[in-house]
PDB file of N, CA, C and O in Angstrom:
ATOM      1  N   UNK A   1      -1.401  10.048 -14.287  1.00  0.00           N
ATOM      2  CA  UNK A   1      -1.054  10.075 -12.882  1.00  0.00           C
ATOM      3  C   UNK A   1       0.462  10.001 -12.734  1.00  0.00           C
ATOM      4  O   UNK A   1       1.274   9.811 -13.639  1.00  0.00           O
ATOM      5  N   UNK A   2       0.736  10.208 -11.253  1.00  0.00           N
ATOM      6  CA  UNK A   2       2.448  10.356 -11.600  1.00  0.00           C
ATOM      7  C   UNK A   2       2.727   8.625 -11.151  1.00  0.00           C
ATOM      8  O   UNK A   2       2.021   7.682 -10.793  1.00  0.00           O
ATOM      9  N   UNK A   3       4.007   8.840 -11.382  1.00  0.00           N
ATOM     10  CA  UNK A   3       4.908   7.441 -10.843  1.00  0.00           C
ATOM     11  C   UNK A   3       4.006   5.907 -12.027  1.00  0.00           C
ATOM     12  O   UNK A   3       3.704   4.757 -11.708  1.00  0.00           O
ATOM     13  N   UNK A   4       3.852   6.650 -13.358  1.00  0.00           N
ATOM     14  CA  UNK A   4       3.946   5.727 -14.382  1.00  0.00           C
ATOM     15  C   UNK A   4       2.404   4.903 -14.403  1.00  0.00           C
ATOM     16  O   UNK A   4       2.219   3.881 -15.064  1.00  0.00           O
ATOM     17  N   UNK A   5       1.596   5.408 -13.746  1.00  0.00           N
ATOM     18  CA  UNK A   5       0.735   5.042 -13.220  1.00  0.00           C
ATOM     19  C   UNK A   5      -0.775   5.499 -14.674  1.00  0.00           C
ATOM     20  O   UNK A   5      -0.530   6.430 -15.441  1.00  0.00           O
ATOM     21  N   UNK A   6      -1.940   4.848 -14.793  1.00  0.00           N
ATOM     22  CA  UNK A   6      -3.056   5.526 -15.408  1.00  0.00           C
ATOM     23  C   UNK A   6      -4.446   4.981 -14.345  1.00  0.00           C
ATOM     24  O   UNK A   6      -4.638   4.031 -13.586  1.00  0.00           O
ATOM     25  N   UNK A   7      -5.214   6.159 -14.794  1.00  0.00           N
ATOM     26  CA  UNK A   7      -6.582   5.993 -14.227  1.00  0.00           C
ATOM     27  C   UNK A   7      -7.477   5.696 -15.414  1.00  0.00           C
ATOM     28  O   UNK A   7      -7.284   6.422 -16.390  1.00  0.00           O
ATOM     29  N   UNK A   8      -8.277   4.910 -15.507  1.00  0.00           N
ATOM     30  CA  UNK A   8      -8.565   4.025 -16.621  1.00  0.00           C
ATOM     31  C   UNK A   8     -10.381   4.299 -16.101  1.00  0.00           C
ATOM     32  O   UNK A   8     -10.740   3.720 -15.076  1.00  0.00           O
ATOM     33  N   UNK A   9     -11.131   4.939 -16.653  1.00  0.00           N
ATOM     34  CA  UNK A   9     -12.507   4.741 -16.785  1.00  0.00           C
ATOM     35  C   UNK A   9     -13.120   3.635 -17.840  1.00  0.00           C
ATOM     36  O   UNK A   9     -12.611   3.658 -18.961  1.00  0.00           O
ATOM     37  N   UNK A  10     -14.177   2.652 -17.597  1.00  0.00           N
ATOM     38  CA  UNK A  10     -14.337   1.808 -18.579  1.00  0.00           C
ATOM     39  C   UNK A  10     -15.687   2.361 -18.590  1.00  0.00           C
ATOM     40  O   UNK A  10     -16.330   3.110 -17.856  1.00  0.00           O
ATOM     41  N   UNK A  11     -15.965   1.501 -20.081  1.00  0.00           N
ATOM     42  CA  UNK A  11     -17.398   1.803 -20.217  1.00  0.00           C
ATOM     43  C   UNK A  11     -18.692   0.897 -19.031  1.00  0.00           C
ATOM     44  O   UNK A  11     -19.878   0.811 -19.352  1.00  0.00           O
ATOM     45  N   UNK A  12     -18.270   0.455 -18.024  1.00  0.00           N
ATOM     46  CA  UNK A  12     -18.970  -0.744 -17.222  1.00  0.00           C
ATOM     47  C   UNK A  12     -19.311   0.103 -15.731  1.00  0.00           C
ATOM     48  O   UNK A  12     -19.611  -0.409 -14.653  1.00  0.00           O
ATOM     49  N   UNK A  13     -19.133   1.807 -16.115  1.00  0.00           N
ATOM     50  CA  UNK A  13     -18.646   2.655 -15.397  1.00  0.00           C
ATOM     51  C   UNK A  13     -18.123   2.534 -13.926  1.00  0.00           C
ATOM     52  O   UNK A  13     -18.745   2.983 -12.963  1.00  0.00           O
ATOM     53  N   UNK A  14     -16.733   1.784 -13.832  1.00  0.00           N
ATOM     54  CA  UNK A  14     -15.664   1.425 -13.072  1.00  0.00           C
ATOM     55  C   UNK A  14     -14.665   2.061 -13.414  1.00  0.00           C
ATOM     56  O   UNK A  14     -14.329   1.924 -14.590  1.00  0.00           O
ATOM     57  N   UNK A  15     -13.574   3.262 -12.256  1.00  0.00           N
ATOM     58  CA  UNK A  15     -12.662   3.550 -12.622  1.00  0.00           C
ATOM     59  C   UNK A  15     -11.733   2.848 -11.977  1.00  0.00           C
ATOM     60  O   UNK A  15     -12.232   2.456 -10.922  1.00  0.00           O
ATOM     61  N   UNK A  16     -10.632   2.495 -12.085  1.00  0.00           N
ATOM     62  CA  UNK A  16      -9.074   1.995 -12.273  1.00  0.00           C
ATOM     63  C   UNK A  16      -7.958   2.548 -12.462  1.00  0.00           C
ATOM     64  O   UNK A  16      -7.855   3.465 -13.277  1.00  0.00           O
ATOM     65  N   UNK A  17      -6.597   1.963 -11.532  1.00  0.00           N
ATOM     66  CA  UNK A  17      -5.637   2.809 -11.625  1.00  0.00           C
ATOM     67  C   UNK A  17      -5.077   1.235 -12.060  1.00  0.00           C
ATOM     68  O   UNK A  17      -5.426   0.113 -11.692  1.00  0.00           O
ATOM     69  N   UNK A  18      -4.088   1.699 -12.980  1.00  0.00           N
ATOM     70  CA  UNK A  18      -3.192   1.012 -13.658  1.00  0.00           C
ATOM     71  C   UNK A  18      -2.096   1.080 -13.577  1.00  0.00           C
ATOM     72  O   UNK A  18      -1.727   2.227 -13.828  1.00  0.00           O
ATOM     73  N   UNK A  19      -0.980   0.157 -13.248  1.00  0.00           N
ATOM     74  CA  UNK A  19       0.672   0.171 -13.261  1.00  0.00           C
ATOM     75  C   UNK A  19       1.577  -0.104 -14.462  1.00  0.00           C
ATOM     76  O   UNK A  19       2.052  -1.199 -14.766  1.00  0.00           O
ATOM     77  N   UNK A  20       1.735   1.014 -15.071  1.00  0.00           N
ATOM     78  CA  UNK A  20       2.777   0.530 -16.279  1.00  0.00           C
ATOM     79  C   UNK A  20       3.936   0.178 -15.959  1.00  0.00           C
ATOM     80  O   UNK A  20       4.497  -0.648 -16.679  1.00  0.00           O
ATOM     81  N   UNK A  21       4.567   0.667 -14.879  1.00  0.00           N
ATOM     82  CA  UNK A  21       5.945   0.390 -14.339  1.00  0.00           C
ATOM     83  C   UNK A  21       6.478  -0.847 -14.735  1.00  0.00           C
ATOM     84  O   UNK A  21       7.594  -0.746 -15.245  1.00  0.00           O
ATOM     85  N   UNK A  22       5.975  -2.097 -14.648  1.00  0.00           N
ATOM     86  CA  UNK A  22       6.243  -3.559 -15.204  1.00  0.00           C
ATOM     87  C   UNK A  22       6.451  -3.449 -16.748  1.00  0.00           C
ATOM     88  O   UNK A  22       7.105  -4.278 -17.380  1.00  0.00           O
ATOM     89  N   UNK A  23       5.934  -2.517 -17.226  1.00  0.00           N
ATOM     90  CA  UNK A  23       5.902  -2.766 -18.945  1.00  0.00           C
ATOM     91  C   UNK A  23       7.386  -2.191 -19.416  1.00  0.00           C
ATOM     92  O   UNK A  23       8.331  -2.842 -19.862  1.00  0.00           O
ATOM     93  N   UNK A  24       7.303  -0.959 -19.208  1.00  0.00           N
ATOM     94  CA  UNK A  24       8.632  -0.005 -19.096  1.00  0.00           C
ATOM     95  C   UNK A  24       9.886  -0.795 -19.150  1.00  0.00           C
ATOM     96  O   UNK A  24      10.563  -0.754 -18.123  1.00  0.00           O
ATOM     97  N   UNK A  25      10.333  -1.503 -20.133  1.00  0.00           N
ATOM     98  CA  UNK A  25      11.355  -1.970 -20.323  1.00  0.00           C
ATOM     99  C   UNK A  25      11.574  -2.570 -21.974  1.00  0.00           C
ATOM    100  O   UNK A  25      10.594  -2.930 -22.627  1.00  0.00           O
ATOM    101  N   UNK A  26      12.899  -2.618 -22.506  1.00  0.00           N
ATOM    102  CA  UNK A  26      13.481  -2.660 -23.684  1.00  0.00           C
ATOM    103  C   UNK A  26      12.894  -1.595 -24.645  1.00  0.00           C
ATOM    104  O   UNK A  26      12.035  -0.744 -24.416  1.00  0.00           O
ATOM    105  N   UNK A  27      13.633  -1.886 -25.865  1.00  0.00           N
ATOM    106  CA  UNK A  27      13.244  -0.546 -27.039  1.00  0.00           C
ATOM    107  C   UNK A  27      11.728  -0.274 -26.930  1.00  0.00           C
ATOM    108  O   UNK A  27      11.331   0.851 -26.625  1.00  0.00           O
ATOM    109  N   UNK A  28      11.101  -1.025 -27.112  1.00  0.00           N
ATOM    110  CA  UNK A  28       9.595  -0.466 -27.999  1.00  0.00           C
ATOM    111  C   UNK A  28       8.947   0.219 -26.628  1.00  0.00           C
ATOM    112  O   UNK A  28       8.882   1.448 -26.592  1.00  0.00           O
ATOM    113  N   UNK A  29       8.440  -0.607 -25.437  1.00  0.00           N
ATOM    114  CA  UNK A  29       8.072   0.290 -24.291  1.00  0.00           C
ATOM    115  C   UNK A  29       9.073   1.366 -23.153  1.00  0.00           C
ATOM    116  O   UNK A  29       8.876   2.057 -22.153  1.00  0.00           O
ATOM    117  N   UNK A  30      10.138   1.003 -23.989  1.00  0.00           N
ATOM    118  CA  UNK A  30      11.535   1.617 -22.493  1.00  0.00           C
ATOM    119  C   UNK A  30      11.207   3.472 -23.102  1.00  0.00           C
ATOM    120  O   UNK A  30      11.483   4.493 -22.473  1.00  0.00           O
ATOM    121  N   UNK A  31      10.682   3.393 -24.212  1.00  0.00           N
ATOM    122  CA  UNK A  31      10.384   4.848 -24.282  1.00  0.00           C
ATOM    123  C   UNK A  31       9.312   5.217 -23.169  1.00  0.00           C
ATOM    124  O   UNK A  31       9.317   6.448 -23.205  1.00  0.00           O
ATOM    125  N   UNK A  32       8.716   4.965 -22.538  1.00  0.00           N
ATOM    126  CA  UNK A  32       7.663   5.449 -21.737  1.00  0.00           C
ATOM    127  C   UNK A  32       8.184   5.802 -20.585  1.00  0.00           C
ATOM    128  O   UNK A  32       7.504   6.339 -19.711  1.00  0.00           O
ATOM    129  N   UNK A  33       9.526   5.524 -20.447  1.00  0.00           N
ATOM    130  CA  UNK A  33      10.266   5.899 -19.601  1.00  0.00           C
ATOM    131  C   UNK A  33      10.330   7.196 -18.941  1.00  0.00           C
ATOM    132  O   UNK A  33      10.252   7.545 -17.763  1.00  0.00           O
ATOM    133  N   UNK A  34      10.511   7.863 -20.150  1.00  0.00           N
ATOM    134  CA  UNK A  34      10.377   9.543 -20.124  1.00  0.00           C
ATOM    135  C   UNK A  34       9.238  10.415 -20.099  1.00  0.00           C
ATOM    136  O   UNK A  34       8.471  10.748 -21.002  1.00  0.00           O
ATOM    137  N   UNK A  35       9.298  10.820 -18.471  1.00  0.00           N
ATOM    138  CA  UNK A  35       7.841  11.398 -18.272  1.00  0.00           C
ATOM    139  C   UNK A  35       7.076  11.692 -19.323  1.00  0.00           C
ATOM    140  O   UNK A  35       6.058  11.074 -19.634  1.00  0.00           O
ATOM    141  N   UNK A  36       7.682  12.930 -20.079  1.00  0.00           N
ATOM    142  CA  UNK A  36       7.060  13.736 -20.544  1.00  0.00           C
ATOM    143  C   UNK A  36       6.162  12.807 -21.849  1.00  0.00           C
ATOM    144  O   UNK A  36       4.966  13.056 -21.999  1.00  0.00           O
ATOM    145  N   UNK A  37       6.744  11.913 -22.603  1.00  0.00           N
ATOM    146  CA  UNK A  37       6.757  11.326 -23.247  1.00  0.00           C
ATOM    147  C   UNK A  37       4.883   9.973 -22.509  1.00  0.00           C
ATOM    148  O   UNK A  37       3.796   9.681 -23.009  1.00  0.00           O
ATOM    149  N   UNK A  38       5.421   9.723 -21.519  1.00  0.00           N
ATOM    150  CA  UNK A  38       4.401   8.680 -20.642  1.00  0.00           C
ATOM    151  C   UNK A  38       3.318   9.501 -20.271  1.00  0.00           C
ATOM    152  O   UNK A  38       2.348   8.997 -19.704  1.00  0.00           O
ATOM    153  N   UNK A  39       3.374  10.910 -20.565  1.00  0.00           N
ATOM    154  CA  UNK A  39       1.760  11.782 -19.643  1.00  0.00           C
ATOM    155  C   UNK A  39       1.503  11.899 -21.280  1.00  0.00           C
ATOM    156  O   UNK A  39       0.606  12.723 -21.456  1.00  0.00           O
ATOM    157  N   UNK A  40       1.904  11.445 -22.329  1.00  0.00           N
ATOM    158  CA  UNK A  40       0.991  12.346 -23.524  1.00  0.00           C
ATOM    159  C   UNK A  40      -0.055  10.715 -24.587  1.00  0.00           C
ATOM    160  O   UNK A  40      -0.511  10.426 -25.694  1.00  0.00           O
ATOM    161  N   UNK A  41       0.106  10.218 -23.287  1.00  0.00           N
ATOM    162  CA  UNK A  41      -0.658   8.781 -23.463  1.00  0.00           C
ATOM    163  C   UNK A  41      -2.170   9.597 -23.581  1.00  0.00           C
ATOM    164  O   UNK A  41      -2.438  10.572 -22.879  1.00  0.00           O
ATOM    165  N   UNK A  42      -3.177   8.968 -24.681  1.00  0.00           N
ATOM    166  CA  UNK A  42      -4.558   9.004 -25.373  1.00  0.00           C
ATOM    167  C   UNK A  42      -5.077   7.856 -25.099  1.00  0.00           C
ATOM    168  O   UNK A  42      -4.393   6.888 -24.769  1.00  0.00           O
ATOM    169  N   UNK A  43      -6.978   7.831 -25.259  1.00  0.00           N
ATOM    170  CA  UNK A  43      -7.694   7.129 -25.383  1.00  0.00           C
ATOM    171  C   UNK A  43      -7.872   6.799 -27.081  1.00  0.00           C
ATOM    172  O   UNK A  43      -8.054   7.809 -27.759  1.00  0.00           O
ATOM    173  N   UNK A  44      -7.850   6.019 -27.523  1.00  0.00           N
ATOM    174  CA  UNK A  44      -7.900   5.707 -28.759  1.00  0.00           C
ATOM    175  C   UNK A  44      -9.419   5.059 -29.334  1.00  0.00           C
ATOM    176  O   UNK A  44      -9.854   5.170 -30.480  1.00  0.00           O
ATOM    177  N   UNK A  45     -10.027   4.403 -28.252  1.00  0.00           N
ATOM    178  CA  UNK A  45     -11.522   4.428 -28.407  1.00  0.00           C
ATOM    179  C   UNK A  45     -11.900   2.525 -27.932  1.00  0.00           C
ATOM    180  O   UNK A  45     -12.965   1.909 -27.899  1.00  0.00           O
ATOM    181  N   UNK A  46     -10.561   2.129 -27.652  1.00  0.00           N
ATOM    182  CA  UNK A  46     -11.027   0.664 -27.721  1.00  0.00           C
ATOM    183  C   UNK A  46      -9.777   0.601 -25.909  1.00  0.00           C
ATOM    184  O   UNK A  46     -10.134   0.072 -24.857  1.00  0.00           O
ATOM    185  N   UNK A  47      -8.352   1.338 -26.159  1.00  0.00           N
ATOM    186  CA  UNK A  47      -7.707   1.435 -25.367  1.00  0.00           C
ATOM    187  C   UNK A  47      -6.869   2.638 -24.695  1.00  0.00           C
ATOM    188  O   UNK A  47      -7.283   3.794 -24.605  1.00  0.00           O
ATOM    189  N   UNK A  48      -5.460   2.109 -24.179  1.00  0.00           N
ATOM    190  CA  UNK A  48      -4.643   3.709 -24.150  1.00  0.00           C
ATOM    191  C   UNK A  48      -3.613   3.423 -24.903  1.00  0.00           C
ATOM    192  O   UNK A  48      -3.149   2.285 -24.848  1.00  0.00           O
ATOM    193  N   UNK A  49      -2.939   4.583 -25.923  1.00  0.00           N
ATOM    194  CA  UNK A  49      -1.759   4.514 -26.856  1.00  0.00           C
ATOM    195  C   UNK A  49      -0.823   5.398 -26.364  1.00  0.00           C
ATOM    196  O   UNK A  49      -0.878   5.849 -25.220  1.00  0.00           O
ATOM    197  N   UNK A  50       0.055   5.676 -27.184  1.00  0.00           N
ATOM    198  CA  UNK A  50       0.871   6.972 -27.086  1.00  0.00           C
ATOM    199  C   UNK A  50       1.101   7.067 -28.591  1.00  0.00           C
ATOM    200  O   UNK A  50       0.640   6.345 -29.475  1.00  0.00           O
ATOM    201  N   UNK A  51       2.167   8.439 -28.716  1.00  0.00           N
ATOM    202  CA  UNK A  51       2.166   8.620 -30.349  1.00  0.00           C
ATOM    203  C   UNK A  51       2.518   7.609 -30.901  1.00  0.00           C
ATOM    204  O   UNK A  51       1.843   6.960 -31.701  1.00  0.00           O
ATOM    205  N   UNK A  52       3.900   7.312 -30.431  1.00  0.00           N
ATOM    206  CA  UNK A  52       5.025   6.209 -31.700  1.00  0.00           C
ATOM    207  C   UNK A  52       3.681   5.107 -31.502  1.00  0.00           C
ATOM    208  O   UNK A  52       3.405   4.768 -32.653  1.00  0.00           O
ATOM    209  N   UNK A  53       2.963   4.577 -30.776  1.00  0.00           N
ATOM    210  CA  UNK A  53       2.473   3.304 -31.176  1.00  0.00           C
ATOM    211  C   UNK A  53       2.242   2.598 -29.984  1.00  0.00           C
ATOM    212  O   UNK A  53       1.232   1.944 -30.245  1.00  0.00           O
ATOM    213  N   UNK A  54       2.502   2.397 -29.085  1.00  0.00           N
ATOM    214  CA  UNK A  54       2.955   1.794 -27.871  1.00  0.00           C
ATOM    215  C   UNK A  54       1.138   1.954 -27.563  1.00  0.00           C
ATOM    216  O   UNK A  54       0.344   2.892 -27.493  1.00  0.00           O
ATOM    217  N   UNK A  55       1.071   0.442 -27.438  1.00  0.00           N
ATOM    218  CA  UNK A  55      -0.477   0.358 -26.358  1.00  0.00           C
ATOM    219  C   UNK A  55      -0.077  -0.465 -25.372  1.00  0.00           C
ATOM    220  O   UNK A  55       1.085  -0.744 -25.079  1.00  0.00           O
ATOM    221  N   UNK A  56      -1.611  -1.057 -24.592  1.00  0.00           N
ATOM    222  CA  UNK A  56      -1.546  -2.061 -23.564  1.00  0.00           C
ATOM    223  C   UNK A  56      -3.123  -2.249 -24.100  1.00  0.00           C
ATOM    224  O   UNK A  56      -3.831  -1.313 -24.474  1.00  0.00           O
ATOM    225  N   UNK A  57      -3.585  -3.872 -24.051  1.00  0.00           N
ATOM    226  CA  UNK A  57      -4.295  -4.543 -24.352  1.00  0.00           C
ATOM    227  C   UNK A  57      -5.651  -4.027 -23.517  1.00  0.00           C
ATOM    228  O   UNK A  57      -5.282  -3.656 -22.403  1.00  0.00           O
ATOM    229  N   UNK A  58      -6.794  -3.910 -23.649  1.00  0.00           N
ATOM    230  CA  UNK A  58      -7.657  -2.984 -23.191  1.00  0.00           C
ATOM    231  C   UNK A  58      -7.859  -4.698 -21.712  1.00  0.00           C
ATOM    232  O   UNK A  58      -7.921  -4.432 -20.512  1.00  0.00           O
ATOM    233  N   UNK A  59      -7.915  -6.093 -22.182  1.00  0.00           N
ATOM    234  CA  UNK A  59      -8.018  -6.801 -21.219  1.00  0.00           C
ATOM    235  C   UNK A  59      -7.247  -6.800 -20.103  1.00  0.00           C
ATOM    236  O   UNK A  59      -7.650  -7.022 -18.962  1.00  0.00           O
ATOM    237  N   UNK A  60      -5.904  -6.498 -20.504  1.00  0.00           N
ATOM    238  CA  UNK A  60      -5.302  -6.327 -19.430  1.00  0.00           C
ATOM    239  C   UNK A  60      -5.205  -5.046 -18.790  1.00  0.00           C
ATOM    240  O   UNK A  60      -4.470  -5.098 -17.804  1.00  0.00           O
ATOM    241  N   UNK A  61      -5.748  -3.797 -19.037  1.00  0.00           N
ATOM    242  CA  UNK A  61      -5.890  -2.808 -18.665  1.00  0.00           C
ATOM    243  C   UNK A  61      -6.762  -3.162 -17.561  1.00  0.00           C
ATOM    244  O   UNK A  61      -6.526  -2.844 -16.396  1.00  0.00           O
ATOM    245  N   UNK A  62      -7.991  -3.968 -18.026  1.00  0.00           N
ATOM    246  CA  UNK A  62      -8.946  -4.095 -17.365  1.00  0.00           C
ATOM    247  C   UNK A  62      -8.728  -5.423 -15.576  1.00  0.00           C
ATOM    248  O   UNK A  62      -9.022  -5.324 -14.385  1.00  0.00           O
ATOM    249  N   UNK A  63      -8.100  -6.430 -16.420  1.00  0.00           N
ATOM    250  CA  UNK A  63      -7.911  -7.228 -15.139  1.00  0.00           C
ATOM    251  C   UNK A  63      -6.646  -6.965 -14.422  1.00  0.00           C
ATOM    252  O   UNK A  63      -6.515  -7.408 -13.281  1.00  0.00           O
ATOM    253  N   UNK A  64      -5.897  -6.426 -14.869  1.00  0.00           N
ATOM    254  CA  UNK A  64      -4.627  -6.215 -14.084  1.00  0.00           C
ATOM    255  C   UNK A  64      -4.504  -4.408 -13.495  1.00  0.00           C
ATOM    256  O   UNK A  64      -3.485  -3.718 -13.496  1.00  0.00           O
ATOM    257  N   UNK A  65      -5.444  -4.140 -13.186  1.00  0.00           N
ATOM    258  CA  UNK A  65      -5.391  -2.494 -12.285  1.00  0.00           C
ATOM    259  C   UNK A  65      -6.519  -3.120 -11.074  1.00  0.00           C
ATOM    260  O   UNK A  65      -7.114  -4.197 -11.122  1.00  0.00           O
ATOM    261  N   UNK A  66      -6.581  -2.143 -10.077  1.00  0.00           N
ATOM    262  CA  UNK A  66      -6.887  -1.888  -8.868  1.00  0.00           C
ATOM    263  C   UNK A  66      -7.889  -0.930  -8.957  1.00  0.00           C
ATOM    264  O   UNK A  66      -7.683   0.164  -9.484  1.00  0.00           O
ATOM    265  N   UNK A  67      -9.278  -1.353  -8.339  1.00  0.00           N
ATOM    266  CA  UNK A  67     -10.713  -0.323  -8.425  1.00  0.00           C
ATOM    267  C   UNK A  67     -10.182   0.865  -7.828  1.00  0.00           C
ATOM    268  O   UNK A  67      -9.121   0.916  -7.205  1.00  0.00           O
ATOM    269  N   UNK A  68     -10.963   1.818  -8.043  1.00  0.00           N
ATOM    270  CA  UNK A  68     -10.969   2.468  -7.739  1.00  0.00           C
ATOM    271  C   UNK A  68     -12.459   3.383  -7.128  1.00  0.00           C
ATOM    272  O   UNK A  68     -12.695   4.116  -6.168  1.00  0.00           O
ATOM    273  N   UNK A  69     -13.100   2.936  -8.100  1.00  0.00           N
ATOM    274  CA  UNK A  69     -14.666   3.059  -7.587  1.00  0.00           C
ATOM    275  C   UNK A  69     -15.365   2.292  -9.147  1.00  0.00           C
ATOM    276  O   UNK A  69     -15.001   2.061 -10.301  1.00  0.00           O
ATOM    277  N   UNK A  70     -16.648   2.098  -8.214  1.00  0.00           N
ATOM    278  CA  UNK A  70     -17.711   1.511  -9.123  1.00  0.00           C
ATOM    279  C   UNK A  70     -18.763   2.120  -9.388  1.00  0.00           C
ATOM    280  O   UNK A  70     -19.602   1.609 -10.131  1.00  0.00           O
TER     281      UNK A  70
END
């Protein structure tokens, strides 16, 4: 999604929008900075990654986004 943002389907079938904007800061996440770089984010099977490595904890994926539907 734009403006740093993900839509997060769980298996509890609830979707979710998520704010990375808070993470986006110093070396290891300040890369996500760059669009192009922040849209080529994957499901990895447990969470969301990107190439170099960069995740977010599938719990906090989960309690810290906003429903979206149930």
């Amino acid at each position: 999604m734009k403006n740093f943002m993900l839509r997060v389907s769980f298996d509890n079938g609830e979707t979710k929008d998520f704010d990375v904007k808070p993470y986006i800061r110093g070396n290891w996440y300040g890369e996500l900075s760059n669009p192009t770089y922040f849209m080529s984010v994957f499901a990895n099977g447990y969470t969301v990654e990107w190439a170099n490595g960069q995740d977010i904890c599938p719990d906090e994926l989960y309690y810290n986004s906003t429903v979206v539907s149930m």
